[in-house]
N, CA, C and O atoms as a DFTB+ gen file, in Angstrom:
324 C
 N C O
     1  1      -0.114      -7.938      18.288
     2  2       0.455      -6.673      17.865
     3  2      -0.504      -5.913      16.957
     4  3      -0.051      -4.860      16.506
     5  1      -1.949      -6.302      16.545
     6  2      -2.492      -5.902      15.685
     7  2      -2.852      -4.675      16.547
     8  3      -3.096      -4.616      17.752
     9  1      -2.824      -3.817      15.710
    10  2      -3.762      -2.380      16.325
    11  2      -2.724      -1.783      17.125
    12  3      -2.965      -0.973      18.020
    13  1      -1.522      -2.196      16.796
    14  2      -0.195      -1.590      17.523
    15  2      -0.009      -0.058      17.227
    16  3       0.222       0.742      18.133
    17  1      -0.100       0.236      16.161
    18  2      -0.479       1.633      15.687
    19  2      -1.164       2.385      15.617
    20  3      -2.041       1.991      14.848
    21  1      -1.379       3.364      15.968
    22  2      -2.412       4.494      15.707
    23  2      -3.346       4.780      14.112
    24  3      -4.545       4.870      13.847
    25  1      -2.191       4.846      13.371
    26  2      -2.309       5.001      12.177
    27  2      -0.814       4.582      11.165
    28  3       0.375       4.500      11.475
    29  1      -1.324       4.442      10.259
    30  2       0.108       4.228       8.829
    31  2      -0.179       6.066       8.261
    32  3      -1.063       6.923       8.267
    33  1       1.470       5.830       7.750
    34  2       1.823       7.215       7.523
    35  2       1.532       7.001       6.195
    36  3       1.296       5.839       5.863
    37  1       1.488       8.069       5.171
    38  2       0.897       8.198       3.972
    39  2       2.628       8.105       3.478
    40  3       2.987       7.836       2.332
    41  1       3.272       8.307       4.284
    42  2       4.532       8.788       3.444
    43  2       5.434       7.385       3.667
    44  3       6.446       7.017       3.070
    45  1       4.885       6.917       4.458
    46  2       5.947       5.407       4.643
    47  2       4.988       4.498       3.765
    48  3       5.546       3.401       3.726
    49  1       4.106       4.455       3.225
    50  2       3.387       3.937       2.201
    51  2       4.207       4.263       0.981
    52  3       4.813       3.482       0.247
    53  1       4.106       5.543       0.914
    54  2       4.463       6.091      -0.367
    55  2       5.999       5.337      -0.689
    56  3       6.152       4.954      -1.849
    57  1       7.268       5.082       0.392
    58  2       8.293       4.978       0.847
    59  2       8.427       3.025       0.204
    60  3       9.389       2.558      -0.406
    61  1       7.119       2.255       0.618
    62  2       6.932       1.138       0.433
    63  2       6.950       0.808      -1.134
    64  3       7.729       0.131      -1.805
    65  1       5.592       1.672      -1.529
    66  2       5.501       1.799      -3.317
    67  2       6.966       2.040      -3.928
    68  3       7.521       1.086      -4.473
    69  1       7.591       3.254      -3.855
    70  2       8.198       3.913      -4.340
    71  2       9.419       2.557      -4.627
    72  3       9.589       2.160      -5.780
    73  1      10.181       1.958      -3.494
    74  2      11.005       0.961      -3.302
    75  2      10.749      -0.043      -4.452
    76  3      11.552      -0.236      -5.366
    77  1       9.631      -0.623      -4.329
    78  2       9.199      -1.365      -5.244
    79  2       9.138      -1.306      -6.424
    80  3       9.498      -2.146      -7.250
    81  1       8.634      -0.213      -6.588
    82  2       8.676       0.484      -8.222
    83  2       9.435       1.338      -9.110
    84  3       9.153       1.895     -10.170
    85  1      10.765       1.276      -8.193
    86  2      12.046       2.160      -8.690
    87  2      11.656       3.656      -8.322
    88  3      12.644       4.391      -8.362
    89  1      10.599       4.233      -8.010
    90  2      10.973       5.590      -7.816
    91  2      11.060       6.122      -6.708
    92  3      10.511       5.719      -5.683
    93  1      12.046       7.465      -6.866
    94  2      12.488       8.222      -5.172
    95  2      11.355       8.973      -4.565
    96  3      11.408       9.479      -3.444
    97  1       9.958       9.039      -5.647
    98  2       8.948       9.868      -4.927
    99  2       8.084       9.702      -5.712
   100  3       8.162       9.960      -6.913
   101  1       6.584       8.976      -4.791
   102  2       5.525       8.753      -5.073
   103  2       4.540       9.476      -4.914
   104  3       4.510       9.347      -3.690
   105  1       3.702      10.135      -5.125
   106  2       2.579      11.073      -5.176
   107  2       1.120      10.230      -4.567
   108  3       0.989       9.040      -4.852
   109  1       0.199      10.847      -3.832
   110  2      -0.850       9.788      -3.753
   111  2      -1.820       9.527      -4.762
   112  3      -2.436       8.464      -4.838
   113  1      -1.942      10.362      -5.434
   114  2      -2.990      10.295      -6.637
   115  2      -2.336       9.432      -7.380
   116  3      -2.902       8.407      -7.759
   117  1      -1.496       9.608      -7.595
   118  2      -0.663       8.362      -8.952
   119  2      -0.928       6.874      -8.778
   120  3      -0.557       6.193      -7.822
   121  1      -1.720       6.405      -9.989
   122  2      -2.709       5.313     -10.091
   123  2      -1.017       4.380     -10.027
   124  3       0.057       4.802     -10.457
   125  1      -1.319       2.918      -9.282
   126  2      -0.097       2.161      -9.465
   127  2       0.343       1.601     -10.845
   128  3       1.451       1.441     -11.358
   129  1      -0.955       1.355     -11.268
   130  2      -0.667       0.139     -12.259
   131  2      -0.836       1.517     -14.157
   132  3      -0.429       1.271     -15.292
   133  1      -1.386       2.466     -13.766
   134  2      -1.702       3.210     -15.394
   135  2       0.187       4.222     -15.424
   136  3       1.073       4.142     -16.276
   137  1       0.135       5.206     -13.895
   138  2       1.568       5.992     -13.928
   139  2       2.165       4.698     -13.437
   140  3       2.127       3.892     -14.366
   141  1       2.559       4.310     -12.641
   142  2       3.769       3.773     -12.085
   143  2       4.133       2.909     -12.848
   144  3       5.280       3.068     -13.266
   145  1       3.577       1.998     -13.221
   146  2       3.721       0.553     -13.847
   147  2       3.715      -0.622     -13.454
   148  3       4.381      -1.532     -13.948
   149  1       2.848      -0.716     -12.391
   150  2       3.524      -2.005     -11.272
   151  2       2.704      -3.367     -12.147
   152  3       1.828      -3.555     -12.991
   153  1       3.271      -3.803     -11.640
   154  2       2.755      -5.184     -12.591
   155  2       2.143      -6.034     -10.963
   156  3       2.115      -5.567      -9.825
   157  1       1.728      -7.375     -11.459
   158  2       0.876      -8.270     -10.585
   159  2       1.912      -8.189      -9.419
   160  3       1.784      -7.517      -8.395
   161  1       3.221      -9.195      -9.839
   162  2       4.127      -9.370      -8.737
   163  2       4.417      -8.231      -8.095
   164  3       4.525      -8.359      -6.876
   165  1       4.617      -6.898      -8.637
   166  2       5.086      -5.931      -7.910
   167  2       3.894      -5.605      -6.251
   168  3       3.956      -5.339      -5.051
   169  1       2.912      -5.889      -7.390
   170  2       1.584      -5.725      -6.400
   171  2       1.546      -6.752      -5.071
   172  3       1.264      -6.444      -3.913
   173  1       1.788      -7.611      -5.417
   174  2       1.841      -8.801      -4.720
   175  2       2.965      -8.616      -3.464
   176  3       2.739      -9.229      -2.421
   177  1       4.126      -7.806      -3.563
   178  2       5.122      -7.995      -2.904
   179  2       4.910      -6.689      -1.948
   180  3       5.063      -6.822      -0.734
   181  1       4.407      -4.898      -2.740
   182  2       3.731      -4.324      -1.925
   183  2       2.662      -4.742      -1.136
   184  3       2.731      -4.223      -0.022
   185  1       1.732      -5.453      -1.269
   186  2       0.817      -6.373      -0.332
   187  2       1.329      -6.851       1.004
   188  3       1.188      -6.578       2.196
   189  1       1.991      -7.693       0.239
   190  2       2.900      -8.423       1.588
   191  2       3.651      -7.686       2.501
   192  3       3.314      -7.632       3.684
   193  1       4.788      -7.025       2.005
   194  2       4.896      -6.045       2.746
   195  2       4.198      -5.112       3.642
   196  3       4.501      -5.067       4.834
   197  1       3.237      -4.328       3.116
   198  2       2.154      -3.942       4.081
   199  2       1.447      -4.366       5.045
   200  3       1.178      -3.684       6.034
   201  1       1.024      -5.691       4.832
   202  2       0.359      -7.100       5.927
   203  2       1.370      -7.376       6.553
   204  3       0.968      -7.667       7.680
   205  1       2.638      -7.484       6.516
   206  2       3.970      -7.589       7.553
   207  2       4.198      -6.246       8.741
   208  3       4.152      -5.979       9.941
   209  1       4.433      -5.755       7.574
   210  2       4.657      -3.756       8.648
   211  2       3.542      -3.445       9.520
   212  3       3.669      -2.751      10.530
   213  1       2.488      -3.938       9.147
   214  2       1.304      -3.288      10.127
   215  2       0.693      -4.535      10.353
   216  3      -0.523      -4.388      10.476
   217  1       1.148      -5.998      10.480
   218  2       0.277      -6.750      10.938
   219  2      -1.198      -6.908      10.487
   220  3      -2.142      -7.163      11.236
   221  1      -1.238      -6.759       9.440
   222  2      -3.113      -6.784       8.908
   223  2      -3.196      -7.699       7.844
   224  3      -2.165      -7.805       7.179
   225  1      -4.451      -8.596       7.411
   226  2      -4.422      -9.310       6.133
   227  2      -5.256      -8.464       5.022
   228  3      -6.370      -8.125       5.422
   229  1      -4.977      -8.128       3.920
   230  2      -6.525      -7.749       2.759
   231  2      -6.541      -8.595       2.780
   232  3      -5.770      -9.525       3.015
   233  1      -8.148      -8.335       2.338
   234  2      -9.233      -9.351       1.839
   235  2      -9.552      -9.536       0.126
   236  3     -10.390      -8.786      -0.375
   237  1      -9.110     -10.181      -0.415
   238  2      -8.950     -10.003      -1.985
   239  2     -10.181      -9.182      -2.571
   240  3      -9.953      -8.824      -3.726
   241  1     -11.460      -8.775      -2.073
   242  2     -12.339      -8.157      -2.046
   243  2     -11.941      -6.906      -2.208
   244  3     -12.146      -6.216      -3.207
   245  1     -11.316      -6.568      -1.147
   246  2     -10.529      -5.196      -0.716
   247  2      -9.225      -4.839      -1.835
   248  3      -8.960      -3.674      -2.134
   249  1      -8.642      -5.747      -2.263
   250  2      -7.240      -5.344      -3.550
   251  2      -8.289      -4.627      -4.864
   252  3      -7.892      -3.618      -5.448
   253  1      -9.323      -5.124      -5.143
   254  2      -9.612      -4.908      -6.054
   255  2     -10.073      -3.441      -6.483
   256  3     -10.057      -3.041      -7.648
   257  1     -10.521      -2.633      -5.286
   258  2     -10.616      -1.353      -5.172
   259  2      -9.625      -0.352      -4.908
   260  3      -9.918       0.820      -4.670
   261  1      -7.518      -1.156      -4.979
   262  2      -7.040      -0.473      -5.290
   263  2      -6.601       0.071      -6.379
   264  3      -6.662      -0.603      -7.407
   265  1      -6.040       1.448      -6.430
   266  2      -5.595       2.043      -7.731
   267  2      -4.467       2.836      -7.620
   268  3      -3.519       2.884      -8.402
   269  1      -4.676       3.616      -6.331
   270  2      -3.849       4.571      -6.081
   271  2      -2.672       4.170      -4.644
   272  3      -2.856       3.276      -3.817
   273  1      -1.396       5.206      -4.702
   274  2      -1.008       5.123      -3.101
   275  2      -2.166       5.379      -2.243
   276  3      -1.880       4.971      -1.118
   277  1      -3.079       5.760      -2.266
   278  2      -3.828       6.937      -1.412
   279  2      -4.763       5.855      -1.171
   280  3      -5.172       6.240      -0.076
   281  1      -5.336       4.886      -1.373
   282  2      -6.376       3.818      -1.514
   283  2      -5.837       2.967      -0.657
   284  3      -6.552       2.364       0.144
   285  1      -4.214       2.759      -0.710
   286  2      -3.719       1.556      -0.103
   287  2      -3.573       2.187       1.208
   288  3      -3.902       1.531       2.196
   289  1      -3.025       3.628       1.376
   290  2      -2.941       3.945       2.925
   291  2      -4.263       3.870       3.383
   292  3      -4.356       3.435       4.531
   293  1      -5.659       4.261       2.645
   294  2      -6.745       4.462       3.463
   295  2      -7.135       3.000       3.972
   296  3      -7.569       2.742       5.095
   297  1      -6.882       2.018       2.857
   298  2      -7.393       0.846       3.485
   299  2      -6.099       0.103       4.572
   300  3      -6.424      -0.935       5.148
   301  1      -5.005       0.534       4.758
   302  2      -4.176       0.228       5.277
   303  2      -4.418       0.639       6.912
   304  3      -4.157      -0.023       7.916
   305  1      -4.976       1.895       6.792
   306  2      -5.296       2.958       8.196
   307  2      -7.231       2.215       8.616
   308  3      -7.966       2.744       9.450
   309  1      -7.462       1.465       8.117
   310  2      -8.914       0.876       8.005
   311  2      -8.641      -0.388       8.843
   312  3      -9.253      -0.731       9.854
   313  1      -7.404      -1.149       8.121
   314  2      -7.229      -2.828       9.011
   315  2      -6.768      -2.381      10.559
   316  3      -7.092      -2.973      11.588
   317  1      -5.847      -1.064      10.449
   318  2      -5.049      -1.256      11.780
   319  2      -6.047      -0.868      12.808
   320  3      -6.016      -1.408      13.914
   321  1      -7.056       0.162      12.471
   322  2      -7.944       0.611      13.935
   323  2      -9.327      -0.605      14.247
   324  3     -10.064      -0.465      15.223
């Protein structure tokens, strides 16, 4: 099923974060961990989630260059093609 998608939507990302982190609307610029507040586990469970929905693994290489929603869709839209 990998590569089942074309692409991940920026907004069903946003939809993923948002769930996780109590809010009804996530912005892409908004850093997770400085605005949102996500802590390790939160991170951990958006992860998983994402590697489930689109079938892809990060590479712990790859977490470390996130910050933003906008980072996680690009590298999210990176595993699936």
């Amino acid at each position: 099923m990998k590569g089942s998608r074309v692409n991940a939507e920026l907004a069903e990302i946003q939809t993923i974060v948002g769930l996780q982190l109590g809010y009804p609307q996530v912005l892409p610029h908004l850093r997770l961990v400085e605005d949102l507040g996500a802590e390790s586990g939160d991170f951990v469970v958006i992860i998983a989630t994402l590697e489930e929905r689109y079938d892809i693994v990060f590479a712990e290489t790859e977490l470390a260059a996130i910050r933003t929603t906008f980072d996680l869709y690009q590298l999210v839209n990176k595993l699936i093609t």
